[in-house]
C-alpha positions as CSV (number, residue, x, y, z in Angstrom):
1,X,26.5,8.7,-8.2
2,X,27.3,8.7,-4.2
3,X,25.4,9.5,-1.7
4,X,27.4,11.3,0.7
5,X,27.5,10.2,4.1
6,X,26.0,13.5,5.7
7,X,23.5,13.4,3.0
8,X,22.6,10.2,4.4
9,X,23.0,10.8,8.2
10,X,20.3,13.5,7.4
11,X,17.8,11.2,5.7
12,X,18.6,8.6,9.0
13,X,17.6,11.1,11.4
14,X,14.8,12.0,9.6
15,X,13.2,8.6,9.2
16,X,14.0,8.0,13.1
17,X,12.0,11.2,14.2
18,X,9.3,9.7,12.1
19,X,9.4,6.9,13.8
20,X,9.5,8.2,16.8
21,X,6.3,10.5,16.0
22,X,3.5,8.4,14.1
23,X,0.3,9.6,13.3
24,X,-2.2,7.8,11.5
25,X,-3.9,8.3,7.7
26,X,-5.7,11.8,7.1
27,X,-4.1,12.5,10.5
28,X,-0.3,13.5,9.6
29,X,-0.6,17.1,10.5
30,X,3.3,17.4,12.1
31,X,4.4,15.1,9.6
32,X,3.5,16.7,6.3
33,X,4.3,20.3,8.3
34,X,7.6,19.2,8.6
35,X,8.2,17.6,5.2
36,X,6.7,20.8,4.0
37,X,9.0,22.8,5.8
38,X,12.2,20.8,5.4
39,X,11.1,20.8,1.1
40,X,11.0,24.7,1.3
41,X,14.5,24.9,3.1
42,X,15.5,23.4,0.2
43,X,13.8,25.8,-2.1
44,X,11.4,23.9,-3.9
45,X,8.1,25.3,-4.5
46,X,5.5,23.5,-2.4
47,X,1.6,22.8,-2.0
48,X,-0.1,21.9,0.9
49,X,-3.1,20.2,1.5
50,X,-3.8,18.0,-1.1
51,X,-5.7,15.0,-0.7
52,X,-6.3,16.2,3.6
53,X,-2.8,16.1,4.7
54,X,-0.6,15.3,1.1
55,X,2.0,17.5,0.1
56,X,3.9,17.9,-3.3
57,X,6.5,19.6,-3.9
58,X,8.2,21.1,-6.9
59,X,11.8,21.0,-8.7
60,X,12.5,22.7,-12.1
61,X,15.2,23.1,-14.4
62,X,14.5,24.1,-17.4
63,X,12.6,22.6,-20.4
64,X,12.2,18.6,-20.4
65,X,10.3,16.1,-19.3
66,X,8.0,15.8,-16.0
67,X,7.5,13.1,-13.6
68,X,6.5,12.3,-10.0
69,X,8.0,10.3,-7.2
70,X,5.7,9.4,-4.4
71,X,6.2,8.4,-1.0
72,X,3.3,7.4,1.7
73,X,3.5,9.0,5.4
74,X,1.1,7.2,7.3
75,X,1.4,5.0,10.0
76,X,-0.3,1.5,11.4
77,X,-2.7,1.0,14.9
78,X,0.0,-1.0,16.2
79,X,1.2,-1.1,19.2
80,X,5.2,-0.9,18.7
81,X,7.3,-3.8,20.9
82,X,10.5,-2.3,19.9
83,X,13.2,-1.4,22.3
84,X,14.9,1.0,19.7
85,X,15.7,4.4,21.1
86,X,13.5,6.4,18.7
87,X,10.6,3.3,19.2
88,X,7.2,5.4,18.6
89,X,6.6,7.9,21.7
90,X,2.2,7.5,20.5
91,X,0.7,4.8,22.0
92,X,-1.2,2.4,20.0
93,X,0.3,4.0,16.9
94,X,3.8,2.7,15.2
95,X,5.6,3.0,11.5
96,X,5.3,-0.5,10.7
97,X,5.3,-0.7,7.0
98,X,8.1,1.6,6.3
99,X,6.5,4.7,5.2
100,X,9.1,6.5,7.8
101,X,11.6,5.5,5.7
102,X,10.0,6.2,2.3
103,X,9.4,9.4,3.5
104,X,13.1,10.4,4.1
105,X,14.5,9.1,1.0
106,X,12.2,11.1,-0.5
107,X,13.1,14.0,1.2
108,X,16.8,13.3,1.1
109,X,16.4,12.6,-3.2
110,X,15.1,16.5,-3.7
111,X,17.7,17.5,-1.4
112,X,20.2,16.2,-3.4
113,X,18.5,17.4,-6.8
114,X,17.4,20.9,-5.6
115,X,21.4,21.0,-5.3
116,X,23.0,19.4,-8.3
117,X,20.5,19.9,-10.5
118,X,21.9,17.5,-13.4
119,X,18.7,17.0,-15.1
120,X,16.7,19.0,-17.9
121,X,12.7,19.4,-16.8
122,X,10.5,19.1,-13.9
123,X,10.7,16.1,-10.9
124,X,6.8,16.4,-8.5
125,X,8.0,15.0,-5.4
126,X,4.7,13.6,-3.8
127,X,4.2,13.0,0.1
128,X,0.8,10.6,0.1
129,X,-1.3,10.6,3.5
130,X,-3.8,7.9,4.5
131,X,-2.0,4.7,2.5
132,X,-3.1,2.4,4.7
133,X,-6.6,1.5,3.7
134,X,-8.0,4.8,4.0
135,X,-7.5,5.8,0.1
136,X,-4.9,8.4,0.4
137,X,-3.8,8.1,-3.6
138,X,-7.4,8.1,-4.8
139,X,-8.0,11.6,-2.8
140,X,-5.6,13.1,-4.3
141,X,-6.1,12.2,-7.4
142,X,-9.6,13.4,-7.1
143,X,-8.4,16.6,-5.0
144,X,-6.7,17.4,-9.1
145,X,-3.4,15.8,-8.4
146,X,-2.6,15.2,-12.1
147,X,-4.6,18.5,-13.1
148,X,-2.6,20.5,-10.5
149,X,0.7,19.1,-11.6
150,X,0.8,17.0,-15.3
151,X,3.0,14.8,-15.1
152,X,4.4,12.0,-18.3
153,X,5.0,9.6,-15.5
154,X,4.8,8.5,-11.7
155,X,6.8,6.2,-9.7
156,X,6.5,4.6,-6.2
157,X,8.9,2.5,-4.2
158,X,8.1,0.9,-1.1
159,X,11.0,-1.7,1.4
160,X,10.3,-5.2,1.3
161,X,11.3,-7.9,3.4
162,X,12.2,-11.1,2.3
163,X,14.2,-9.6,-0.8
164,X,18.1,-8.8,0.2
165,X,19.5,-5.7,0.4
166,X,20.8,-4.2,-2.6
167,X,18.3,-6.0,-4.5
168,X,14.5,-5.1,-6.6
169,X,11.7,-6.5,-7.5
170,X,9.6,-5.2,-10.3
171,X,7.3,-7.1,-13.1
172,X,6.1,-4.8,-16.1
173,X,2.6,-5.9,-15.0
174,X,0.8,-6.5,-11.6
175,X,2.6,-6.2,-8.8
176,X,0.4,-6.4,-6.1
177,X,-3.3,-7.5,-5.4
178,X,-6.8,-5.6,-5.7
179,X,-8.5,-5.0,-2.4
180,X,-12.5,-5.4,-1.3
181,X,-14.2,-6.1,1.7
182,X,-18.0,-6.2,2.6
183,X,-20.1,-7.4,5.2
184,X,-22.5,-10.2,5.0
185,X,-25.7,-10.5,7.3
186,X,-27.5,-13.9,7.7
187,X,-30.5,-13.2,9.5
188,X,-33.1,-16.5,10.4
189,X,-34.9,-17.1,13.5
190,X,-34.5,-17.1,16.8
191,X,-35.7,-19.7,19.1
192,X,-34.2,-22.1,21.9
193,X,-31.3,-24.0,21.9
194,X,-32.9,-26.9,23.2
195,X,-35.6,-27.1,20.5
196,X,-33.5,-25.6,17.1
197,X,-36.6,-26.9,15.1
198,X,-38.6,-24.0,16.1
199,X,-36.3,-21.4,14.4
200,X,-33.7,-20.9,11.9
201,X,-30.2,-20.9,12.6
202,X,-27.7,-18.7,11.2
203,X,-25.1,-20.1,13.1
204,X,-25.0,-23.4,11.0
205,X,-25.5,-21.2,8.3
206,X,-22.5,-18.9,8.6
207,X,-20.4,-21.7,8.8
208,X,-21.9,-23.7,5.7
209,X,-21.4,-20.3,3.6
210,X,-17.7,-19.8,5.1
211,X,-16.5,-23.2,4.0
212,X,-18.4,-22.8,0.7
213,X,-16.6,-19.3,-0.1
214,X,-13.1,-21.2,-0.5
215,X,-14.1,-23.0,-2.9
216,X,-14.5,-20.1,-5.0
217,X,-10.5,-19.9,-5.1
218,X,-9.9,-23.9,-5.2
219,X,-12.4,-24.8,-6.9
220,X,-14.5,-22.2,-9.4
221,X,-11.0,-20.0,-10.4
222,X,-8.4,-22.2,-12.5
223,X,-5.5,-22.6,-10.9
224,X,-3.6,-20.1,-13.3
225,X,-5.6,-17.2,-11.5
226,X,-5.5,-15.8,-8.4
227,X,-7.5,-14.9,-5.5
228,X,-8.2,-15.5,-2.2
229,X,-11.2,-14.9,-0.3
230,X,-10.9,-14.8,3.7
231,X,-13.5,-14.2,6.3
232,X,-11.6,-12.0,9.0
233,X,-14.8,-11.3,11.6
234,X,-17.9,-13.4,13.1
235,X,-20.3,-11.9,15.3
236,X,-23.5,-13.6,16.7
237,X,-25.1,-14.6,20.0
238,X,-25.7,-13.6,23.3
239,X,-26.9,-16.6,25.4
240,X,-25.4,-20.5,25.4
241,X,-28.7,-21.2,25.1
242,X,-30.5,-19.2,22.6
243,X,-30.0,-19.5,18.5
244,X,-29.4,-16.0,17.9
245,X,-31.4,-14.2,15.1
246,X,-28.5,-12.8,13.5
247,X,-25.3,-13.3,12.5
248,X,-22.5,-10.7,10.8
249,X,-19.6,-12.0,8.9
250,X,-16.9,-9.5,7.5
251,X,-13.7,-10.6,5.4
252,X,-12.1,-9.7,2.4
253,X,-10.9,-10.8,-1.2
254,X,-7.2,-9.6,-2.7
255,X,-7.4,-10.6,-6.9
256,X,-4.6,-9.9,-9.7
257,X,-6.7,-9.5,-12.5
258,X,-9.8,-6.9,-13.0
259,X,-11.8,-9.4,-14.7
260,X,-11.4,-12.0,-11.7
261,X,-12.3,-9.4,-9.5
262,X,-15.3,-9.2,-11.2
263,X,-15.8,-12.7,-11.1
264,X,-15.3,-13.1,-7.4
265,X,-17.9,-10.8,-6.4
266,X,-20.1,-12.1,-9.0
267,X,-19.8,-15.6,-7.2
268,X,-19.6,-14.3,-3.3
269,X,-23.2,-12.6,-4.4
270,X,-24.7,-16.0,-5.4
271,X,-23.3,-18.0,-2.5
272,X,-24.7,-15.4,-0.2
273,X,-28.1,-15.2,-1.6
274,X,-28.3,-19.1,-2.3
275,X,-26.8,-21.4,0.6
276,X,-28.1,-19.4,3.6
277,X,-32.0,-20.9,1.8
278,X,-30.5,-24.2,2.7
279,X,-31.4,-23.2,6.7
280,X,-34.2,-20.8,5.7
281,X,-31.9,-18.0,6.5
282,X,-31.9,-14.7,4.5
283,X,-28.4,-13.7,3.6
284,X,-27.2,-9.8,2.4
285,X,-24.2,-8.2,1.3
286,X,-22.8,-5.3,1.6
287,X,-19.4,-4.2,-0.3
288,X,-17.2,-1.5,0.3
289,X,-14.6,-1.3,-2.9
290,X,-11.2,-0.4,-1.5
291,X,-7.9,-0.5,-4.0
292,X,-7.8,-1.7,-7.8
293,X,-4.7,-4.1,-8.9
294,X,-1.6,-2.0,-8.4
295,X,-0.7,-2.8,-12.2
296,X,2.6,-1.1,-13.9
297,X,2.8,0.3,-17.2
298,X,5.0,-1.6,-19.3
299,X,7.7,1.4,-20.4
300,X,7.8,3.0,-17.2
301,X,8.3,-0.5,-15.3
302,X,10.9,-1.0,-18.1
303,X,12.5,2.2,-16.8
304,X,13.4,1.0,-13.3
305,X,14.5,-1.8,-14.7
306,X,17.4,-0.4,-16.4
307,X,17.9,2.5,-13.8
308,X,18.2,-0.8,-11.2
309,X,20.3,-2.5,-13.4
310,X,22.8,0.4,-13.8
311,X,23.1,1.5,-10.7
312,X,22.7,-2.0,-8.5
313,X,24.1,-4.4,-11.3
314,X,21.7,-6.6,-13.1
315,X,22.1,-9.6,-10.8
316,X,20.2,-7.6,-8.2
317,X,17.3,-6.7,-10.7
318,X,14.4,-9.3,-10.0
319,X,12.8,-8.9,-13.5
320,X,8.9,-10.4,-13.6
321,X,9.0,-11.1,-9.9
322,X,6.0,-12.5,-8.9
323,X,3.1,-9.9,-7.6
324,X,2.1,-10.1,-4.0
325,X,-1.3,-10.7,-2.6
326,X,-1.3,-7.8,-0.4
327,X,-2.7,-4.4,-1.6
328,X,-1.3,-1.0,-2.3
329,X,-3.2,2.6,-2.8
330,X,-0.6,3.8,-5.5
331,X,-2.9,1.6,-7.7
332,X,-5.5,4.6,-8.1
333,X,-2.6,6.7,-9.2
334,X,-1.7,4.2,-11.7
335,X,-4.9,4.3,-13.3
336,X,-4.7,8.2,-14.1
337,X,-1.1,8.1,-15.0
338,X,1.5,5.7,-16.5
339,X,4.2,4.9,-14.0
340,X,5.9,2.0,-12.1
341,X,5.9,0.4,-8.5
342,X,8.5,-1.7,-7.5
343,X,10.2,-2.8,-4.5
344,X,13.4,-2.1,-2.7
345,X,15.4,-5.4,-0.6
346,X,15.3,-5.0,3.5
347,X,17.2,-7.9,4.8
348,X,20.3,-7.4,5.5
349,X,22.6,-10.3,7.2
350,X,19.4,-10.5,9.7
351,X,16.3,-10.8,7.9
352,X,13.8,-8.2,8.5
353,X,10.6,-8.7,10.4
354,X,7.6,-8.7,8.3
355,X,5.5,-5.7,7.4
356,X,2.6,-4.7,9.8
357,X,4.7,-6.7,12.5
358,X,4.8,-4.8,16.3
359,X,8.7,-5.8,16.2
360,X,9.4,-4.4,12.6
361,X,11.2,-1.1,11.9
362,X,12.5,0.1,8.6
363,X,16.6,-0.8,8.3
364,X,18.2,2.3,7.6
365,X,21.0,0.6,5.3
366,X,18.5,0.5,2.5
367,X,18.3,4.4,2.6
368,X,21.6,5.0,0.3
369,X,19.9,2.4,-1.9
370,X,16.6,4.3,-2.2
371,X,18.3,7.6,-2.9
372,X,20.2,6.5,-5.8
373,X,18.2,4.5,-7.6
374,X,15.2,8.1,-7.3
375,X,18.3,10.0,-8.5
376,X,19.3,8.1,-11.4
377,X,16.0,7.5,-12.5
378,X,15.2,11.1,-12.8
379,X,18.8,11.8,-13.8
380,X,18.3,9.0,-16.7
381,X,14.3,10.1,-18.0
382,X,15.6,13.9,-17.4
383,X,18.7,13.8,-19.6
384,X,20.7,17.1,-19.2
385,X,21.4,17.7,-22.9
């Protein structure tokens, strides 16, 4: 297929209005309206609502197969230092992962379907709110998303710098990492800094518990698994010269396996409990789950392989690429349906700026890319007999 070039100067001005207009997760009011609105100009059948702020919307053609294509809307607390012309008009707010741009090839794919319509059964085209650590996928799933609309698969695509334009990168396993955080509280005993014999210091003990947590990764995992364990917040003290009573550590922990998941919180419970005693400290945990491992089903993963490899040529398929560390929500709608993740090159001849970056935006060149490989992929599991 070809994506024609108003086809894609459409899907261009789309993603730059997005851009221009951010809004954060469960907060996408004028951006699903006017998905919603620009999906029924094209005479699909659409829902509203779903999961908050999701919509889905709904091709048929007949008897055949069904399957769903997602795309996430939300954007990132970032303060955009862009000098584009369509750089986001929100302050504090900016499309810094790309979901601008998933959003209009997306939008441009059921375009292009709602019109040539050379496939036999039913394509779900599914706009996702709140990826961005707020749990959009999971809320929809629980809001009925696969009772509402059945599908036999699901797929999700999202840009990715540091893989060339042109180019994919799919495994027929985990692609990306689980998510947790939690928040540990070391409480001990106040007294002057001038006599720290008198009290109990959870200073010294936050920072004896902080260097002992990487060694879960180095040292209790084998090397052959992965995870990593960061703290990302310290809070404690008020006065140079007091030991404070209390100190709060918040972090996270990214695995690629359930079971080492498992593990990991298994030992971040222990060391918490255990080497705070050292300092006659108390230590407590609290966890607050986020996203499973983003893991793809092995015949739908082998799917966009060969759709890739037909329409990008097979020297731009990255078979069993190695999974990322970083998280993705799509994960809870792989566990209630089989389907694929994969990702789509950004760097052209200058390399993108990373994701969740103030200077990134979404290169538009990708879009034509995006388009054809939804449309042969539903064009290929929808056979028109």
């Amino acid at each position: 297929m070809v994506v024609s070039s108003s086809l894609i100067a459409e899907a261009v001005a789309w993603r730059r209005e997005f851009h221009a207009n951010p809004e954060l997760g469960y907060q996408e009011h004028k951006t699903s309206q006017r998905v919603a609105d620009l999906l029924e100009s094209f005479g699909l059948r659409v829902h509203r609502g779903l999961g908050g702020t999701g919509v889905v919307a709904t091709l048929e053609n007949g008897q055949g197969p069904v399957i769903g294509l997602r795309a996430d809307m939300d954007a990132l607390p970032i303060t955009e230092l862009g000098n584009q012309e369509y750089r986001s008009s929100i302050p504090g707010v900016m499309h810094a992962c790309g979901h601008d741009g998933h959003t209009a090839i997306l939008l441009a794919t059921a375009k292009y379907l709602s019109e040539t319509q050379n496939f036999s059964g039913t394509v779900h085209f599914i706009f996702q709110p709140a990826e961005e650590n707020l749990g959009g996928a999971k809320k929809m799933v629980e809001d009925g998303l696969f009772d509402l609309f059945p599908m036999d698969g699901i797929y999700a695509l999202h840009n990715w710098p540091g893989l060339p334009l042109g180019h994919v990168g799919i495994n027929s396993s985990t692609m990306m990492a689980s998510l947790d955080s939690f928040e540990i509280v070391l409480t001990g005993k106040s007294c002057h800094a001038a006599m720290p014999e008198n009290g109990a210091d959870p200073i010294v003990a936050a920072s004896q518990l902080i260097m002992a947590l990487q060694t879960i990764p180095s040292r209790r995992l084998s090397p052959q698994e992965s995870a990593v364990v960061s703290i990302t917040q310290i809070a404690g003290g008020e006065a140079i010269n007091v030991l404070p009573e209390k100190v709060t550590l918040r972090g996270t922990f990214r695995c690629l396996n359930s079971s080492v998941r498992e593990r990991v919180k298994t030992m971040i419970n222990t060391y918490v409990v255990g080497i705070p005693q050292v300092s006659d400290v108390k230590g407590e945990i609290s966890y607050y789950p986020g996203y499973p491992v983003t893991a793809n089903h092995k015949r739908e993963a082998q799917n966009v392989r060969e759709v890739a490899v037909a329409t990008l040529g097979e020297s731009r398929v990255n078979w069993q690429l190695k999974p990322s560390m970083a998280s993705e929500d799509f994960a809870c709608m792989l566990e209630a349906c089989p389907g694929a993740y994969f990702w789509i090159g950004a760097d052209g001849d200058v390399p993108s700026k990373p994701l969740h970056n103030a200077y990134y935006d979404f290169n538009d060149d990708l879009l034509s890319n995006g388009i054809e490989l939804w449309v042969s992929l539903v064009e290929r599991l929808l056979l028109k007999s």
